[in-house]
RODO-2510 file (C-alpha; in nm, 4 decimals, decimal comma):
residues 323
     n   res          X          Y          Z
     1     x    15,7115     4,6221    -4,8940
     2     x    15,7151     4,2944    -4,7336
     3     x    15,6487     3,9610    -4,9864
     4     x    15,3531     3,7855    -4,7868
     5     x    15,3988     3,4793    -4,5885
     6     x    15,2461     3,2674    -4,8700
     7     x    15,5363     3,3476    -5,1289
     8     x    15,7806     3,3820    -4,8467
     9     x    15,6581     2,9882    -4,7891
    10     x    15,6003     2,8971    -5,1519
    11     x    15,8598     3,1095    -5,3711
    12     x    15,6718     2,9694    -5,6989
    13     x    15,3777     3,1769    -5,6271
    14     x    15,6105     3,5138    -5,6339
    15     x    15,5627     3,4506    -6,0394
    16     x    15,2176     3,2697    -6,0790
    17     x    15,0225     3,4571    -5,7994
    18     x    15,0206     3,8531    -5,8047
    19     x    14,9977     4,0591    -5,4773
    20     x    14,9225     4,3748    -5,3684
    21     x    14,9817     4,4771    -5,0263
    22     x    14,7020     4,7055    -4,9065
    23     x    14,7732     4,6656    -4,5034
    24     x    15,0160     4,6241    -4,2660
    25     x    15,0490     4,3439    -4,0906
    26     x    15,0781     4,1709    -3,8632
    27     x    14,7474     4,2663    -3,7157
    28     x    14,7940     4,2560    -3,3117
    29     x    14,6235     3,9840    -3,0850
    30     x    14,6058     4,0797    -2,7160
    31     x    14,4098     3,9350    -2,4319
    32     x    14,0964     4,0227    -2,3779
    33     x    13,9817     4,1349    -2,0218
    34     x    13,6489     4,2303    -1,7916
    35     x    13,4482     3,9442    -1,9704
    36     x    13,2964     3,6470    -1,8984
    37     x    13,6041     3,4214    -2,0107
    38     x    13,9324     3,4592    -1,8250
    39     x    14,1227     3,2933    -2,1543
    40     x    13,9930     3,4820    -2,4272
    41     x    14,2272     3,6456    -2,7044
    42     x    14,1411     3,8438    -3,0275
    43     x    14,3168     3,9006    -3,3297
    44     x    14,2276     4,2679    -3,4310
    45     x    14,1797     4,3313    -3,8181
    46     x    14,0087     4,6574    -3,7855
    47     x    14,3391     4,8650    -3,8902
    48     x    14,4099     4,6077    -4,1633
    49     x    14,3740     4,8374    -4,4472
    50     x    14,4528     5,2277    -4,5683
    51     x    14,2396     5,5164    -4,6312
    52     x    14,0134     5,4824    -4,3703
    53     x    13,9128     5,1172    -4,4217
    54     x    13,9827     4,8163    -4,2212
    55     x    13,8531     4,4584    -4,1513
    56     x    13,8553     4,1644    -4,3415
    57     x    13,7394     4,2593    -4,6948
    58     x    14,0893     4,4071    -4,7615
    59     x    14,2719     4,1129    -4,6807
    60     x    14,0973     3,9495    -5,0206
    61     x    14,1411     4,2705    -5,2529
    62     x    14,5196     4,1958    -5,1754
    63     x    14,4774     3,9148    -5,3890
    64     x    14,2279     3,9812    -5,5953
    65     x    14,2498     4,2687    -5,7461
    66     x    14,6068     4,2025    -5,9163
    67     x    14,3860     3,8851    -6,0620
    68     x    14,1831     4,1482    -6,1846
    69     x    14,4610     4,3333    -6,3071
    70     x    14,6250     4,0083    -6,4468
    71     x    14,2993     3,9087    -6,6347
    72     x    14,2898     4,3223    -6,7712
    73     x    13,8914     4,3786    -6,6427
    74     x    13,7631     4,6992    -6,6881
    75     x    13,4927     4,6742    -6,4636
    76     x    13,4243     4,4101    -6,1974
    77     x    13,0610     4,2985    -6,1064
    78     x    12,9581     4,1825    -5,7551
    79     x    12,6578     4,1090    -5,5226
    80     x    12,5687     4,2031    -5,1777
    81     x    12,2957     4,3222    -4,9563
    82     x    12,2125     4,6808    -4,9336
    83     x    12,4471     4,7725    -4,6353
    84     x    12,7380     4,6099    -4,7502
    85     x    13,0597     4,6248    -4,6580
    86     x    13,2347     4,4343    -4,8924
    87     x    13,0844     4,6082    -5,2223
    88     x    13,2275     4,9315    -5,0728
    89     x    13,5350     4,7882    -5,0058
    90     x    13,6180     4,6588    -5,3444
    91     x    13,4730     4,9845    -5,4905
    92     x    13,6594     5,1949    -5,3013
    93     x    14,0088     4,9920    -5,3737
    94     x    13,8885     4,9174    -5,7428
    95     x    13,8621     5,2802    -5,7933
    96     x    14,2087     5,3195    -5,7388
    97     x    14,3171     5,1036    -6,0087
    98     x    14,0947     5,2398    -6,2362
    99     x    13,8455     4,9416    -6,2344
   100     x    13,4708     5,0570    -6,2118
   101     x    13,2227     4,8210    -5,9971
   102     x    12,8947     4,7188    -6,0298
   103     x    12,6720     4,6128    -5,7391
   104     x    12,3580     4,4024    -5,7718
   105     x    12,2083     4,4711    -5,3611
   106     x    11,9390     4,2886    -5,2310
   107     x    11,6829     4,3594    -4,9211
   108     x    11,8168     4,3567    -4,5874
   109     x    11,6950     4,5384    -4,2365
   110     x    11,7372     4,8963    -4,2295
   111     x    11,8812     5,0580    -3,9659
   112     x    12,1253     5,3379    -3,9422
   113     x    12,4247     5,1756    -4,0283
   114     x    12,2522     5,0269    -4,3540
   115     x    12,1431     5,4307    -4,4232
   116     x    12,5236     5,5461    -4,3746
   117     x    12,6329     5,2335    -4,6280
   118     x    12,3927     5,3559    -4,8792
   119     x    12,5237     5,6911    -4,8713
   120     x    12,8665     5,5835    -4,8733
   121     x    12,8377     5,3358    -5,1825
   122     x    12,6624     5,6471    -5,3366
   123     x    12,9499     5,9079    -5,3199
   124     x    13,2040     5,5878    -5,3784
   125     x    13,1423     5,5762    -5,7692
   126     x    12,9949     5,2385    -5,7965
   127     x    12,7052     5,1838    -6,0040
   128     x    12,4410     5,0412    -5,8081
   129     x    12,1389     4,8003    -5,9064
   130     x    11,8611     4,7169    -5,6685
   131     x    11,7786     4,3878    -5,7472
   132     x    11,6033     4,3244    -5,3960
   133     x    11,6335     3,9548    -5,3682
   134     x    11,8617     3,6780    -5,4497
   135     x    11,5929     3,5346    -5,6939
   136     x    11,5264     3,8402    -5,8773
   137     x    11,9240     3,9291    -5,8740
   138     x    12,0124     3,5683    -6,0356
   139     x    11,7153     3,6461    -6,3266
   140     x    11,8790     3,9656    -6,3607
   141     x    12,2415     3,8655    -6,4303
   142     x    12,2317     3,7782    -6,8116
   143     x    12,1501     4,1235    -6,7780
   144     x    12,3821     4,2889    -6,5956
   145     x    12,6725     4,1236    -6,7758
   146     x    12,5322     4,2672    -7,0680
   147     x    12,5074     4,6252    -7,0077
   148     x    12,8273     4,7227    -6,8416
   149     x    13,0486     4,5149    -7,0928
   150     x    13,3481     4,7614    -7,2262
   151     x    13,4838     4,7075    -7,5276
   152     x    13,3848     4,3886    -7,6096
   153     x    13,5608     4,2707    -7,2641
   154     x    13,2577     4,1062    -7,0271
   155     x    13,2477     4,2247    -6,6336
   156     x    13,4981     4,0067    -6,4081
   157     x    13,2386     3,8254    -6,1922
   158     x    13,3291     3,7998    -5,7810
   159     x    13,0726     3,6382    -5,5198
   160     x    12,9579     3,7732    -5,2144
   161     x    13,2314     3,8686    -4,9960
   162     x    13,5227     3,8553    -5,2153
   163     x    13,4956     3,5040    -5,1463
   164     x    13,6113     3,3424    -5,4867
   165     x    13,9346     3,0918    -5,4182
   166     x    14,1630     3,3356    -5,5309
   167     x    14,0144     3,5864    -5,1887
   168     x    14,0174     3,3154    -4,9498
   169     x    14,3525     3,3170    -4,9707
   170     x    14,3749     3,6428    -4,8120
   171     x    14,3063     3,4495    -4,4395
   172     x    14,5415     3,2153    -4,5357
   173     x    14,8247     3,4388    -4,5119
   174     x    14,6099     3,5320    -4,1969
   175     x    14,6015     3,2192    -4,0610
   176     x    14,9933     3,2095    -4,1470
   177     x    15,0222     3,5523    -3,9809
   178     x    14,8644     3,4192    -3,6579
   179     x    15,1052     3,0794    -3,6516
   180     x    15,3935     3,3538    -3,6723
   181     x    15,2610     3,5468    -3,3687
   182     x    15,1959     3,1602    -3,1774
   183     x    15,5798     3,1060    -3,2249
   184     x    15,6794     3,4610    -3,0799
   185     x    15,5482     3,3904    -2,7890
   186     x    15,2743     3,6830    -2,8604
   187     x    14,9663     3,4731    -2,7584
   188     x    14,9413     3,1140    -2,6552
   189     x    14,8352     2,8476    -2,9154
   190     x    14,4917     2,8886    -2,9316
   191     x    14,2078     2,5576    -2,9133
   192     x    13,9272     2,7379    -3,0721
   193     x    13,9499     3,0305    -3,3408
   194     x    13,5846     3,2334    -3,3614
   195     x    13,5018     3,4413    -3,6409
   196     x    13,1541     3,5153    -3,8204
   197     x    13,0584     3,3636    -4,1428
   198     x    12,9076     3,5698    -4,4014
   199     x    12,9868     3,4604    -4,7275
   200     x    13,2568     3,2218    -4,6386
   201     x    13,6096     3,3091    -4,7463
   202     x    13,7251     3,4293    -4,4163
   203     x    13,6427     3,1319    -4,2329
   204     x    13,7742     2,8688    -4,4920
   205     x    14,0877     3,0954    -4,5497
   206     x    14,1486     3,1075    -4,1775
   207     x    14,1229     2,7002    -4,1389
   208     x    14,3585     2,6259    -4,4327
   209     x    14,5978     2,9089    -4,2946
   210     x    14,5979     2,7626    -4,0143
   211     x    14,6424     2,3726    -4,0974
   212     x    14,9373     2,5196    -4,3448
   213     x    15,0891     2,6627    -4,0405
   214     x    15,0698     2,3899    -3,7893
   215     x    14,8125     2,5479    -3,5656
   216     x    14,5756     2,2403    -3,4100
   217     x    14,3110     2,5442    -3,3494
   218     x    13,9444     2,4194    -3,4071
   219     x    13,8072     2,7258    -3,6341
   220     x    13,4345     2,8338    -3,5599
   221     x    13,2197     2,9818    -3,7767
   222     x    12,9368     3,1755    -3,6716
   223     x    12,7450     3,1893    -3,9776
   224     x    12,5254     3,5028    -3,9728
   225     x    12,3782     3,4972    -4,3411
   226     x    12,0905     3,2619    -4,4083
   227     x    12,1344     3,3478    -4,8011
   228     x    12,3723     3,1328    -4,9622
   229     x    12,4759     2,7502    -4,8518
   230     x    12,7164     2,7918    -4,5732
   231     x    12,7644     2,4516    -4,3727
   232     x    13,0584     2,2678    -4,2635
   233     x    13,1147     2,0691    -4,5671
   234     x    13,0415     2,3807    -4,8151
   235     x    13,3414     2,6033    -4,6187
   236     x    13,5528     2,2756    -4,6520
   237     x    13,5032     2,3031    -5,0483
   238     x    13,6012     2,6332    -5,0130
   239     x    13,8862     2,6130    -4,8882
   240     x    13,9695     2,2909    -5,1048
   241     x    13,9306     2,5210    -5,3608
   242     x    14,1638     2,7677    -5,2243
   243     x    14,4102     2,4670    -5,1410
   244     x    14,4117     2,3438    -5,5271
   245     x    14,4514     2,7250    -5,6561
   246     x    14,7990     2,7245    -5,4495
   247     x    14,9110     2,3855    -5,6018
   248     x    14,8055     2,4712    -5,9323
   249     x    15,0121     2,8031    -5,9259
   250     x    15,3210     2,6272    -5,7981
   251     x    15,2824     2,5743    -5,3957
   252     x    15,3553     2,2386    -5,2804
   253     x    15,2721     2,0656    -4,9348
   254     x    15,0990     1,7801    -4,7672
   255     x    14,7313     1,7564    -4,7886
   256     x    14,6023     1,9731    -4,4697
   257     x    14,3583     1,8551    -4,2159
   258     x    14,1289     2,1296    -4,1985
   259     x    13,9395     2,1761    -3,8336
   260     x    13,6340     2,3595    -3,9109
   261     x    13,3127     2,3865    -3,8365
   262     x    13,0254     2,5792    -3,8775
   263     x    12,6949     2,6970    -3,6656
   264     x    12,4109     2,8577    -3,6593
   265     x    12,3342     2,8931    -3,2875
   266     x    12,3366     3,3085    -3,3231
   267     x    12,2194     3,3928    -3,6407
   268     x    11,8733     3,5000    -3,4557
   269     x    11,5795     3,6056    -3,7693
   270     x    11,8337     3,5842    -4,0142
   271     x    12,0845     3,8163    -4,2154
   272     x    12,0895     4,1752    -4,0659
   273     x    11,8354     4,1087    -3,7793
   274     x    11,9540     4,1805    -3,4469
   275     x    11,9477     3,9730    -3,1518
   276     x    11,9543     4,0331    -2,7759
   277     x    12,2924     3,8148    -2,7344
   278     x    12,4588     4,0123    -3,0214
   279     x    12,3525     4,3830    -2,8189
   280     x    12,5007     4,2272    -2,4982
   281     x    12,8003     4,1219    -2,6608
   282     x    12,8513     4,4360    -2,8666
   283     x    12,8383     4,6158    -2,4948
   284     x    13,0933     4,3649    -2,3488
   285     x    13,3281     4,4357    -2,6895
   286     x    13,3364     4,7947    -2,6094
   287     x    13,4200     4,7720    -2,2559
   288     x    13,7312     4,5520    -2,3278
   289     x    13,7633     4,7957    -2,6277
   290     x    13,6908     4,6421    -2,9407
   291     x    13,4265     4,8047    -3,1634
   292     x    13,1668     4,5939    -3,3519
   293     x    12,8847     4,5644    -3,5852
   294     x    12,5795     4,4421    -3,4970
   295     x    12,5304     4,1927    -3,8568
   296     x    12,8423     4,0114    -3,8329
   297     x    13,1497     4,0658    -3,5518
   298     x    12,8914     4,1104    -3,2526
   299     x    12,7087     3,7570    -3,3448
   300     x    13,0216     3,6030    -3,3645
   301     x    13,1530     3,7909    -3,0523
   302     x    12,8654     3,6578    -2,8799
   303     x    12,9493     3,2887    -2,9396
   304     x    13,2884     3,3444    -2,8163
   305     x    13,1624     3,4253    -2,4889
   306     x    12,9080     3,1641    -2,4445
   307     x    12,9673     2,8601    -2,6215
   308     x    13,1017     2,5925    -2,4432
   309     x    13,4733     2,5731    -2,6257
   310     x    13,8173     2,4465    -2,4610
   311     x    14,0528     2,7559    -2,4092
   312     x    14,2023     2,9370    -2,5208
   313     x    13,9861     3,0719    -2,7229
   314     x    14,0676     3,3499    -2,9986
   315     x    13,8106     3,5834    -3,1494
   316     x    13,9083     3,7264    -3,4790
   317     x    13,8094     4,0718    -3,5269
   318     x    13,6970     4,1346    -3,8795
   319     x    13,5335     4,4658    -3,8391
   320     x    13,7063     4,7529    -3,9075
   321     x    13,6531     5,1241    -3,9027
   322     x    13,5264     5,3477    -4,1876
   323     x    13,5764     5,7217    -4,2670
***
């Protein structure tokens, strides 16, 4: 197996930062054609992963589960709504490793992909707690810590997404990944990067990868969760975060000038409820043949089509297939 571009870059992080390569990479960018935008590129993550799985959510388990590993949890806790993709994800890969989750879900819109999650986390092995909303789900932490502590040993705590520090850095190396594919000659440099936002790793990852890399790409986030603070200047903290777990585990480099920002403009009723632009752009995806979900990739899809952004623009791909 290939090291990753971050301790290919930073050999101190070989020791201090564990890895666990759950994908192969790189993930291919192509242009995109029969759409509204004649300079429009994606970066496809769907096949990023094994057993079925792909998108984004694997890129963080790369990292974080050998800090699970490292820090010998027995059982990791997490939150999400009730069709999520990341709780799956992690259970699914946790499983492997002998690690059992828990999930705390709250409320969101069902529709049939929400039904097909549920069944999914159900034959995945995860123990699952309805908690219904993020109020309720905070009140019932103390909790949850509580009863699925093993042998004295607390659960290992991860946010939404997978989108602790230690996760973001999984679209770092992403963002690394795509400078690579810029030098080949496999896509031009791109102005804008568009991606959605749902709990925030991705997005911060990506802009710090990038920066790291040299890439003067403006990175968009189309934030489609109306849950947890997700502005400009709380992705920046992210990936500040992110930045001072690399220098505290050995990497050294310049402070990076992070271009990132952060909007609203297609989040529609809120977290899982569809909008018109999202359907259009979810039938535009699928002509140029790119598959997405209606609660993240087609929001952000949607803003990579209409927004008025300098090209070329690159939409990165974050949903990925499940069996």
């Amino acid at each position: 197996m290939t090291k990753p571009i971050l301790q290919r870059r930073f050999p101190a992080l070989e020791r201090t930062l564990p890895f666990r390569r759950l994908g192969d990479g790189p993930t291919p960018v192509r242009r995109l054609t029969g759409t509204t935008r004649d300079d429009l590129w994606c970066k496809d993550e769907s096949g990023y992963g094994t057993g079925g799985w792909g998108g984004n959510k694997v890129r963080k388990l790369e990292w974080l589960l050998p800090e699970m590993q490292r820090r010998k949890a027995h059982t990791v806790l997490t939150v999400g709504a009730t069709g999520t993709n990341w709780g799956l994800a992690a259970a699914l890969y946790a499983r492997e490793l002998g690690i059992d989750t828990v999930l705390a879900l709250v409320d969101q819109p069902e529709d049939e992909h929400v039904r097909e999650q549920q069944r999914r986390l159900r034959e995945s092995g995860a123990t699952v707690h309805h908690t219904r909303s993020k109020l309720l789900t905070m009140a019932g932490a103390p909790w949850l810590f509580l009863r699925h502590t093993r042998g004295g040993r607390l659960p290992y705590y991860l946010p939404p997404g997978g989108s602790a520090p230690i996760g973001v850095l999984g679209y770092v190396e992403a963002g690394l990944e795509l400078g690579e594919q810029v030098v080949a000659g496999r896509l031009p440099a791109p102005r804008h990067i568009v991606t959605a936002v749902g709990s925030g790793g991705t997005v911060a990852g990506l802009a710090l990868g990038c920066a790291l890399a040299g890439l003067r790409a403006r990175v968009i986030g189309v934030v489609v969760n109306d849950t947890l603070p997700l502005a400009t200047r709380d992705l920046t903290r992210l990936a500040d975060r992110a930045a001072a777990v690399l220098r505290k585990r050995g990497a050294a480099f310049d402070t990076p000038q992070l271009r990132l920002t952060a909007t609203r403009d297609y989040l529609g009723g809120g977290y899982g409820h569809p909008t018109a632009q999202a359907a259009d752009a979810a039938d535009t995806a699928e002509a140029a043949g790119l598959r997405l979900d209606p609660v993240y990739s087609a929001k952000a899809f949607a803003a990579a089509l209409t927004a008025d952004l300098e090209g070329p623009v690159l939409f990165l791909n974050t949903y990925g297939p499940r069996k």
